[in-house]
Backbone as numpy.savetxt, mean C-alpha at the origin, in Angstrom:
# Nx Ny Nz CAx CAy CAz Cx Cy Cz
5.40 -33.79 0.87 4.56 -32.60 0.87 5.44 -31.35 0.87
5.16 -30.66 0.04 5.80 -29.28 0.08 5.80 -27.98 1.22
6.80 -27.87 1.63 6.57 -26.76 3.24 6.67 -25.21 2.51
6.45 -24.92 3.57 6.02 -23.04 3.77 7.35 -22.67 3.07
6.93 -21.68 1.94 8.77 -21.01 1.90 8.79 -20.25 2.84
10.48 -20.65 2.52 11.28 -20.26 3.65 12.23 -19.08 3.07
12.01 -17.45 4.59 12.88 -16.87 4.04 14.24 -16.26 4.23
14.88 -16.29 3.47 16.29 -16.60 3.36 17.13 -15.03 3.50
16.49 -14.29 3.29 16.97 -12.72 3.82 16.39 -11.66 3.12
16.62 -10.49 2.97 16.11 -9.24 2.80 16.48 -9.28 1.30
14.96 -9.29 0.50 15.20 -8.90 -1.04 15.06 -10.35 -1.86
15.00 -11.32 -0.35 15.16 -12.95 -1.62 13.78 -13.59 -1.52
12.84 -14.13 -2.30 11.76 -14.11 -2.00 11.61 -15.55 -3.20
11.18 -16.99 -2.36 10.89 -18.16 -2.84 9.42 -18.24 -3.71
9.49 -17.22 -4.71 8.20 -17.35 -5.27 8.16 -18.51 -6.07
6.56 -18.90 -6.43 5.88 -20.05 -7.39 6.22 -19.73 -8.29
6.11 -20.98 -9.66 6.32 -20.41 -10.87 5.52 -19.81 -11.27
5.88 -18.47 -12.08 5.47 -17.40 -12.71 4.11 -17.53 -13.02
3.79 -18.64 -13.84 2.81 -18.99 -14.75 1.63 -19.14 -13.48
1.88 -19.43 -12.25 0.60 -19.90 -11.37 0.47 -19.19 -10.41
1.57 -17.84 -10.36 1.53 -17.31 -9.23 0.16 -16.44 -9.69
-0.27 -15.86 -8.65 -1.33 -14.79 -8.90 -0.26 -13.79 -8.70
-1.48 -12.49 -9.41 -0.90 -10.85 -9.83 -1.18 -10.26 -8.51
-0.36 -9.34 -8.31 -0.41 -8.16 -6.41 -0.47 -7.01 -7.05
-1.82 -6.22 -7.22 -1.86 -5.10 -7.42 -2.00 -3.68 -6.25
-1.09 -2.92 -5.72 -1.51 -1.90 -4.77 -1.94 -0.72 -4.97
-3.01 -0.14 -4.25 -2.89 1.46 -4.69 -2.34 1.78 -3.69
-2.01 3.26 -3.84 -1.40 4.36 -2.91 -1.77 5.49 -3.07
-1.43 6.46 -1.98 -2.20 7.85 -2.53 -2.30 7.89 -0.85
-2.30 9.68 -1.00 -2.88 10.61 0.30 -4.25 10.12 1.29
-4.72 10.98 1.68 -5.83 10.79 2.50 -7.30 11.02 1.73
-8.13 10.77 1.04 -9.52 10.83 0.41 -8.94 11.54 -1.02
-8.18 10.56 -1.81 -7.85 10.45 -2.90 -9.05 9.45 -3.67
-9.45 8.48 -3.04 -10.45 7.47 -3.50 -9.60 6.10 -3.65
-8.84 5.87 -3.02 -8.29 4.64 -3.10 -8.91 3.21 -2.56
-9.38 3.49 -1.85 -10.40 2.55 -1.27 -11.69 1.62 -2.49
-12.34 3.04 -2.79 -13.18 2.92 -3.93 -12.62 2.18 -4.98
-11.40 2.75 -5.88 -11.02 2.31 -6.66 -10.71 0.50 -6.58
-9.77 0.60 -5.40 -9.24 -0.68 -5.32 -10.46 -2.05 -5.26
-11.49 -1.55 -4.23 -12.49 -2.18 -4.29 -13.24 -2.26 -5.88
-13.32 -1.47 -6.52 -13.71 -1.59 -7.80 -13.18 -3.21 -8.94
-11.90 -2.90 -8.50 -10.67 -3.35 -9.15 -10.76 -5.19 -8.86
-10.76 -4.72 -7.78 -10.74 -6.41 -6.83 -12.32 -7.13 -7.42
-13.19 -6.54 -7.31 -14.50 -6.61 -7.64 -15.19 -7.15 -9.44
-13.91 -6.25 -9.97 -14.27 -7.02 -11.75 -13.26 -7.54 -12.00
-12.25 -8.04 -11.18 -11.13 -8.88 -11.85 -11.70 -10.20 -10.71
-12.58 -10.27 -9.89 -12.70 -11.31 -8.66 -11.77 -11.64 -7.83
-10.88 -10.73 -7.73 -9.62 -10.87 -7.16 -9.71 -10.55 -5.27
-9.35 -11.18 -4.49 -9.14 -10.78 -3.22 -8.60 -9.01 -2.72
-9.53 -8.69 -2.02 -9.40 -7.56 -1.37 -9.02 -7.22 -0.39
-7.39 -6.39 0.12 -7.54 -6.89 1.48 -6.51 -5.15 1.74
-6.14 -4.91 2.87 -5.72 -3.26 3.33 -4.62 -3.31 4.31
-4.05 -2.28 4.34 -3.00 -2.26 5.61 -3.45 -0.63 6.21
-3.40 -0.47 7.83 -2.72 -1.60 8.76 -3.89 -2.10 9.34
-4.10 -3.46 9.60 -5.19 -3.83 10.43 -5.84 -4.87 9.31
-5.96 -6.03 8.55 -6.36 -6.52 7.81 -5.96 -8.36 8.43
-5.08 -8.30 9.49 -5.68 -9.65 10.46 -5.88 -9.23 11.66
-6.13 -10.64 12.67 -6.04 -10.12 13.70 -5.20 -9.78 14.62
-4.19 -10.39 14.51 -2.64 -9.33 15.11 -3.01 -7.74 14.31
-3.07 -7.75 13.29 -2.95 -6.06 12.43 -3.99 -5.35 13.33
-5.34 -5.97 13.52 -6.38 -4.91 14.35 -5.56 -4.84 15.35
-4.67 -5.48 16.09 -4.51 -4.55 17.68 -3.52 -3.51 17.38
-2.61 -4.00 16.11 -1.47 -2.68 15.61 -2.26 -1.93 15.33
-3.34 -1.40 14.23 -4.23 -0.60 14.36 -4.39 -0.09 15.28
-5.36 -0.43 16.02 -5.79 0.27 17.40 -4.81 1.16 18.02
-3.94 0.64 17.87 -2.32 1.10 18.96 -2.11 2.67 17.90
-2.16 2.19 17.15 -1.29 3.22 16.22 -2.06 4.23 16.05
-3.67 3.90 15.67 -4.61 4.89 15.24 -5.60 5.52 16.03
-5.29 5.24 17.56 -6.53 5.10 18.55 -5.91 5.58 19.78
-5.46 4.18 20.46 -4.57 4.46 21.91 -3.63 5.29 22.19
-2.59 5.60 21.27 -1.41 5.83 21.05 -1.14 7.21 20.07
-2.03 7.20 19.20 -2.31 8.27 18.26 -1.83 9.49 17.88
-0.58 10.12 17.30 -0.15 10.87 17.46 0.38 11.31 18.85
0.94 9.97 19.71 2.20 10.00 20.87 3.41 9.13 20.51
3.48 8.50 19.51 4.47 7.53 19.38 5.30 8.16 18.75
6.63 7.84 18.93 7.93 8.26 18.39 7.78 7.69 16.83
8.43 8.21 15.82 8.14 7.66 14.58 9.04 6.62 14.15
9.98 6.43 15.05 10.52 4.75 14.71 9.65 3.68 15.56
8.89 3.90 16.28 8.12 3.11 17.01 7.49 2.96 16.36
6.60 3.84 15.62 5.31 3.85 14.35 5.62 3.53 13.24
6.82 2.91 12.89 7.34 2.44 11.67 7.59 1.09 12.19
8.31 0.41 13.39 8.35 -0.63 13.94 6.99 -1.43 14.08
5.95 -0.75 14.08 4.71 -1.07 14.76 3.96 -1.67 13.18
3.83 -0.52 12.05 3.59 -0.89 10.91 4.34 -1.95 10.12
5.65 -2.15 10.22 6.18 -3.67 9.73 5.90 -4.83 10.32
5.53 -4.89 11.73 5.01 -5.64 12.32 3.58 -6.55 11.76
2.98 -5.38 11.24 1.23 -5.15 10.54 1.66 -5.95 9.46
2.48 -5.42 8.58 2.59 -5.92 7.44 3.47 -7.55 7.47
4.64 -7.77 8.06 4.96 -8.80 8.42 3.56 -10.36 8.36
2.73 -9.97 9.41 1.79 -10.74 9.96 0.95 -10.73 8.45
0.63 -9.58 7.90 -0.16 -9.28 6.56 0.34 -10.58 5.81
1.55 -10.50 5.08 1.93 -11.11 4.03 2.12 -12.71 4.56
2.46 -12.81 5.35 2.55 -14.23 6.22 1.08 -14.60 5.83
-0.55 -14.11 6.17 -1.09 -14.80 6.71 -1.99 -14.88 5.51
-1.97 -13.67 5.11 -2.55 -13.04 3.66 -2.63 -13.24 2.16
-1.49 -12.23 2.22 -1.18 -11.92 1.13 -0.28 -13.27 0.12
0.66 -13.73 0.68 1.64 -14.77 0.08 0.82 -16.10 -0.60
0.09 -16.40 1.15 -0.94 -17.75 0.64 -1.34 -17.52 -0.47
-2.11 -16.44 -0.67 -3.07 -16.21 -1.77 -2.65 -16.11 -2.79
-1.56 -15.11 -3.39 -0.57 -15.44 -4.41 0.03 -16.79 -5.08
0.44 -17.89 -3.65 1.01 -18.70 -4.71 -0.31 -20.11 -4.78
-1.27 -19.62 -4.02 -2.43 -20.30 -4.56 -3.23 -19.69 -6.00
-2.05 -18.69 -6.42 -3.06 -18.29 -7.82 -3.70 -17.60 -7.63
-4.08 -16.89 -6.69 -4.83 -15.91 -7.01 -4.73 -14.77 -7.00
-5.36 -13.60 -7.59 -5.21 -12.43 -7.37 -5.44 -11.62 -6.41
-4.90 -10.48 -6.28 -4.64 -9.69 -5.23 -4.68 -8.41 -5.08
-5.19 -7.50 -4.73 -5.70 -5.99 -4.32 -4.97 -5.64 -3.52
-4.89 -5.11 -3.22 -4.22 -4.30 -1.54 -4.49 -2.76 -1.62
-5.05 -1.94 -0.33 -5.05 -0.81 -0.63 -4.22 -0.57 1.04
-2.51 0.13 0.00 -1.70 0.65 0.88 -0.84 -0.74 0.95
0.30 -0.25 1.35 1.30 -1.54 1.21 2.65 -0.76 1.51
3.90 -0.74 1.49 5.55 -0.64 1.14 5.38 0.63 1.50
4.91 0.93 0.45 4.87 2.57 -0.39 4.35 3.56 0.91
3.37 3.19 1.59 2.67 3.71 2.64 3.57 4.24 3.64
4.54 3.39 3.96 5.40 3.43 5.36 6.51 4.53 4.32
6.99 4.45 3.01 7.95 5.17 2.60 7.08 6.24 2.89
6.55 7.25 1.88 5.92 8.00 2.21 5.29 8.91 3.45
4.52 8.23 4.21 4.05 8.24 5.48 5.31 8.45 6.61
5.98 7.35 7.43 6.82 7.79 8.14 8.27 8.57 7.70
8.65 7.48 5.80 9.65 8.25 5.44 9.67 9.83 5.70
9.25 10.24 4.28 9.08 11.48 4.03 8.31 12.26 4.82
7.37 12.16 5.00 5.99 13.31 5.98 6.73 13.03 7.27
6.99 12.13 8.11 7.58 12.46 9.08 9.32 12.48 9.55
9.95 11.93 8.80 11.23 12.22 8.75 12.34 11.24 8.98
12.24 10.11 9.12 12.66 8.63 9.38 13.03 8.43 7.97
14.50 7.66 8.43 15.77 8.17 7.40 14.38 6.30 6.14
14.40 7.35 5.53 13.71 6.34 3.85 14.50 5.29 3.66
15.27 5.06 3.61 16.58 3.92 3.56 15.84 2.74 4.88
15.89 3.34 5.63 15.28 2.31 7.22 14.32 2.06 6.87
13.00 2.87 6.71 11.89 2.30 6.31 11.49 1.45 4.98
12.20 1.52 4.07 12.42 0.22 3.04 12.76 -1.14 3.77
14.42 -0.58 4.74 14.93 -1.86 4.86 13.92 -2.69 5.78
13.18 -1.79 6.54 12.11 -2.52 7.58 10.94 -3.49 6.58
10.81 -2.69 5.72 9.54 -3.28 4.75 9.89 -4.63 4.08
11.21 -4.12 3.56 11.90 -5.85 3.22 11.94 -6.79 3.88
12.34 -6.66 4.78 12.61 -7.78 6.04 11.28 -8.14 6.15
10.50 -7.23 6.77 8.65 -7.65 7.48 8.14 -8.45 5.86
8.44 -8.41 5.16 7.85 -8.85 3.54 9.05 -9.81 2.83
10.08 -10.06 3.37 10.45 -11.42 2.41 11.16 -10.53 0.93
10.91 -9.26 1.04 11.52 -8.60 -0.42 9.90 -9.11 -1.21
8.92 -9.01 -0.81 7.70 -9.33 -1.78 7.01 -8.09 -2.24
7.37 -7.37 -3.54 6.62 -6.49 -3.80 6.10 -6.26 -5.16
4.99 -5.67 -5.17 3.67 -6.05 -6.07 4.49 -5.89 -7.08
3.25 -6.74 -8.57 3.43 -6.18 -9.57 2.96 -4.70 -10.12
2.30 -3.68 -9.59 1.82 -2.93 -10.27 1.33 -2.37 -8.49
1.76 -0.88 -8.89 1.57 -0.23 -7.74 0.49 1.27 -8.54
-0.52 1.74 -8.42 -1.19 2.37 -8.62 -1.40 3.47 -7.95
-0.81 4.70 -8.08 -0.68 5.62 -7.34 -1.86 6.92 -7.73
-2.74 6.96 -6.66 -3.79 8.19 -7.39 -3.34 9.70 -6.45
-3.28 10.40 -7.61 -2.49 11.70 -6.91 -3.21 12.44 -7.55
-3.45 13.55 -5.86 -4.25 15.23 -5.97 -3.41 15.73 -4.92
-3.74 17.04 -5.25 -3.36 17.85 -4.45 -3.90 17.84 -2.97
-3.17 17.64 -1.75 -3.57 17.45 -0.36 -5.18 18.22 -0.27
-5.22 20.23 -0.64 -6.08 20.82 -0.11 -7.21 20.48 -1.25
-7.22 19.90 -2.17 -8.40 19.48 -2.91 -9.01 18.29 -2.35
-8.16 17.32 -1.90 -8.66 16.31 -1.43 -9.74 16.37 -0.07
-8.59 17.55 0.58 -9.13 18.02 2.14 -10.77 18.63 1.90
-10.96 19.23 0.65 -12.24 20.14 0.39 -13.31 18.71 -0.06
-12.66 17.76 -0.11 -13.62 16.49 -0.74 -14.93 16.41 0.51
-14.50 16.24 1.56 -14.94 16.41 2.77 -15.44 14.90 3.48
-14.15 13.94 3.00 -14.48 12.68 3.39 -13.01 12.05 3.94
-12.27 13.37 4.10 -11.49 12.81 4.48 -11.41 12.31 6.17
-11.06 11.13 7.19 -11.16 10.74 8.36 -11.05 11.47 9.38
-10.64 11.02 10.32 -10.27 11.62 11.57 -8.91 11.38 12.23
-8.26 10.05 11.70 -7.16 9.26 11.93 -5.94 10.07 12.84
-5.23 9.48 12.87 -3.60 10.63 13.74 -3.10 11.66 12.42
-2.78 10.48 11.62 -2.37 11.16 10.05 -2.96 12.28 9.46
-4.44 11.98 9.52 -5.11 13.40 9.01 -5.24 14.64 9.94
-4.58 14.32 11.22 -4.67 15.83 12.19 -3.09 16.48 12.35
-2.16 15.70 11.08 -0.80 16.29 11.18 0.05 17.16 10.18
-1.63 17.99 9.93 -1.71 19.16 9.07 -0.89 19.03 7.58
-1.36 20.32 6.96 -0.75 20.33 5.31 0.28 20.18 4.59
1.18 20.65 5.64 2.52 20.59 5.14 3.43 18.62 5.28
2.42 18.41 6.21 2.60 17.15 6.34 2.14 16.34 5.09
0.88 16.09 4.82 0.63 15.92 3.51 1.16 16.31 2.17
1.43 17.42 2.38 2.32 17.89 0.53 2.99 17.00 0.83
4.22 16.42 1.83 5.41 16.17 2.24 5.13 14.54 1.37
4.20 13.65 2.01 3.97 12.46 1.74 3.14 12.83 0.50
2.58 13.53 -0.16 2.44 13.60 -1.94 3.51 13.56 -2.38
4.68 14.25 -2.20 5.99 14.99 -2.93 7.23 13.74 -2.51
6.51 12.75 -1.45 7.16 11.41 -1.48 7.04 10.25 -2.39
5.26 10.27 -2.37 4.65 9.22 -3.60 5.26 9.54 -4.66
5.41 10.93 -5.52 5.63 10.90 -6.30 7.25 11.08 -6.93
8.05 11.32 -5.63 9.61 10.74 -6.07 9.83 9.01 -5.97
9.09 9.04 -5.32 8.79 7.14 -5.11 8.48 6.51 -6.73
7.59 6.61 -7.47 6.81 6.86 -8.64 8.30 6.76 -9.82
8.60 8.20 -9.21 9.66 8.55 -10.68 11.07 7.43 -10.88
11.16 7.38 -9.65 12.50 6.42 -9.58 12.15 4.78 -9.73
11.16 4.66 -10.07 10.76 3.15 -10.53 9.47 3.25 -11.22
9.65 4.04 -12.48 8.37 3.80 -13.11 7.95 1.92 -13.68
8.64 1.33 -13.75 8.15 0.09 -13.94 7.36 -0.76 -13.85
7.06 -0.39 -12.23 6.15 -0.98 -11.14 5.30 0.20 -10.62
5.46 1.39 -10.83 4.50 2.80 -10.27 3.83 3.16 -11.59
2.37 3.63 -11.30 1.92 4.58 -12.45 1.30 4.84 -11.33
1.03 6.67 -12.21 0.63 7.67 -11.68 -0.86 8.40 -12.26
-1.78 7.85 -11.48 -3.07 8.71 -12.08 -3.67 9.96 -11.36
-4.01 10.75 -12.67 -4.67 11.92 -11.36 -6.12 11.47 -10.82
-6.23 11.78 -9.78 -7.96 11.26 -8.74 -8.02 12.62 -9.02
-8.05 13.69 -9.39 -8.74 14.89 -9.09 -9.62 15.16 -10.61
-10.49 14.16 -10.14 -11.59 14.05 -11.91 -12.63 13.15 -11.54
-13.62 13.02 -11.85 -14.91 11.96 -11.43 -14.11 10.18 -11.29
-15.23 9.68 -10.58 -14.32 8.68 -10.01 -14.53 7.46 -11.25
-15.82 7.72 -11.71 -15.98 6.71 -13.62 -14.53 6.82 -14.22
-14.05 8.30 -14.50 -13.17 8.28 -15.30 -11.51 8.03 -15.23
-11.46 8.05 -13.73 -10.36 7.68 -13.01 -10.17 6.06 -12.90
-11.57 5.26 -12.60 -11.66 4.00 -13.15 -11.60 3.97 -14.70
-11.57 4.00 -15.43 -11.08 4.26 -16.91 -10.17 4.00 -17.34
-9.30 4.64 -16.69 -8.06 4.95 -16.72 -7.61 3.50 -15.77
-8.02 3.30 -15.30 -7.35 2.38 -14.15 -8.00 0.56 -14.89
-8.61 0.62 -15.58 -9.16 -0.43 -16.28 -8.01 -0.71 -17.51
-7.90 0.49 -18.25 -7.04 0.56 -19.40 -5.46 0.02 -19.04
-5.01 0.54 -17.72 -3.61 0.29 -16.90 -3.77 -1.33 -16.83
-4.32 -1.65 -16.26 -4.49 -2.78 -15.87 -4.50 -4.26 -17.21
-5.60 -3.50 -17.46 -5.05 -4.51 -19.15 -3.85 -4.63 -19.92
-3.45 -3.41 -19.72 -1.99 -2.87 -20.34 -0.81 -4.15 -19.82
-1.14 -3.42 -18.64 0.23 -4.08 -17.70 0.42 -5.57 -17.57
-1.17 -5.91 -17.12 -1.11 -7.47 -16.59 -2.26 -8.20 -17.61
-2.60 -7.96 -18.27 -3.66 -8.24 -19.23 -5.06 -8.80 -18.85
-5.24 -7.69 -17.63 -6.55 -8.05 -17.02 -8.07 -7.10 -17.93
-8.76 -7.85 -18.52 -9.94 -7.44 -19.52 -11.17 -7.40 -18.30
């Protein structure tokens, strides 16, 4: 019988063959960009599994809680980066991997990119650490196709759906900061990043995100 892969260090990752693995698609994006929507869209006409970070098992709900609730804008930001690889660690272990090399497809809204962005850039935790954390907690497992929907922070803010979270009370400049991250993130690996604008009806932003998708992975 075949055992659990096993992983062997940061960046090396025992994937299935190609042909049977399932596709890992992520979005990314600010705070009430529509990522949620979209991804759910996505997951929904390809039948693909839907699933989110942080909080998407049940180890992740108590990191949640901690991070977004109890703790909430008191934690040091290597603690809050420690706390989110943790999330994701347990994620891909329990989640994400199974499901992949059982073939199937895969959604995620928020992933890697989140913690670069988020603790990298917006809060100031050297970007280099927060990769190397993401690697390690993930086996080096990262999607095929990362979907980035980008607006401007104060358009999004005027949407008027954006949460209540720690993140959304750590004002504007904080946000440009983690836009102006996504999208150096984006430039330096267009391969695996595309960049759509969300600041347009959400039909046509799915459009666009239908067309990507066929493109890339030849999902009709």
């Amino acid at each position: 019988m075949r055992g659990p892969p096993r992983r062997r260090g940061v960046g090396v990752t025992e994937a299935p063959d190609a042909a049977t693995r399932g596709r890992f698609v992520v979005f990314e994006g600010g705070e009430a960009v529509g990522k949620s929507t979209q991804a759910g869209w996505l997951a929904i006409s390809r039948d693909a599994e839907l699933t989110f970070e942080p909080g998407a098992t049940r180890v992740g709900r108590e990191l949640r809680r901690l991070l977004l609730e109890e703790y909430a804008g008191r934690l040091d930001v290597l603690t809050e980066a420690l706390l989110m690889a943790a999330d994701r660690a347990q994620h891909v272990a329990e989640t994400i991997r199974p499901a992949l090399e059982a073939g199937r497809d895969l959604v995620c809204d928020r992933y890697i990119g989140s913690s670069l962005a988020y603790q990298g850039y917006g809060r100031g935790l050297s970007v280099d650490t927060v990769r190397k954390m993401s690697e390690a907690a993930t086996g080096g497992l990262w999607p095929d196709l990362i979907i980035l929907l980008d607006m401007d922070p104060l358009r999004a803010r005027a949407r008027g759906d954006a949460g209540t979270d720690a993140f959304e009370a750590l004002g504007m400049d904080f946000h440009r900061r983690v836009r102006d991250g996504y999208l150096e993130l984006a430039a330096a690996d267009p391969g695996r990043w595309t960049v759509i604008d969300a600041d347009r009806p959400a039909s046509v932003v799915r459009e666009d995100i239908a067309a990507l998708a066929a493109d890339r992975l030849g999902w009709m």
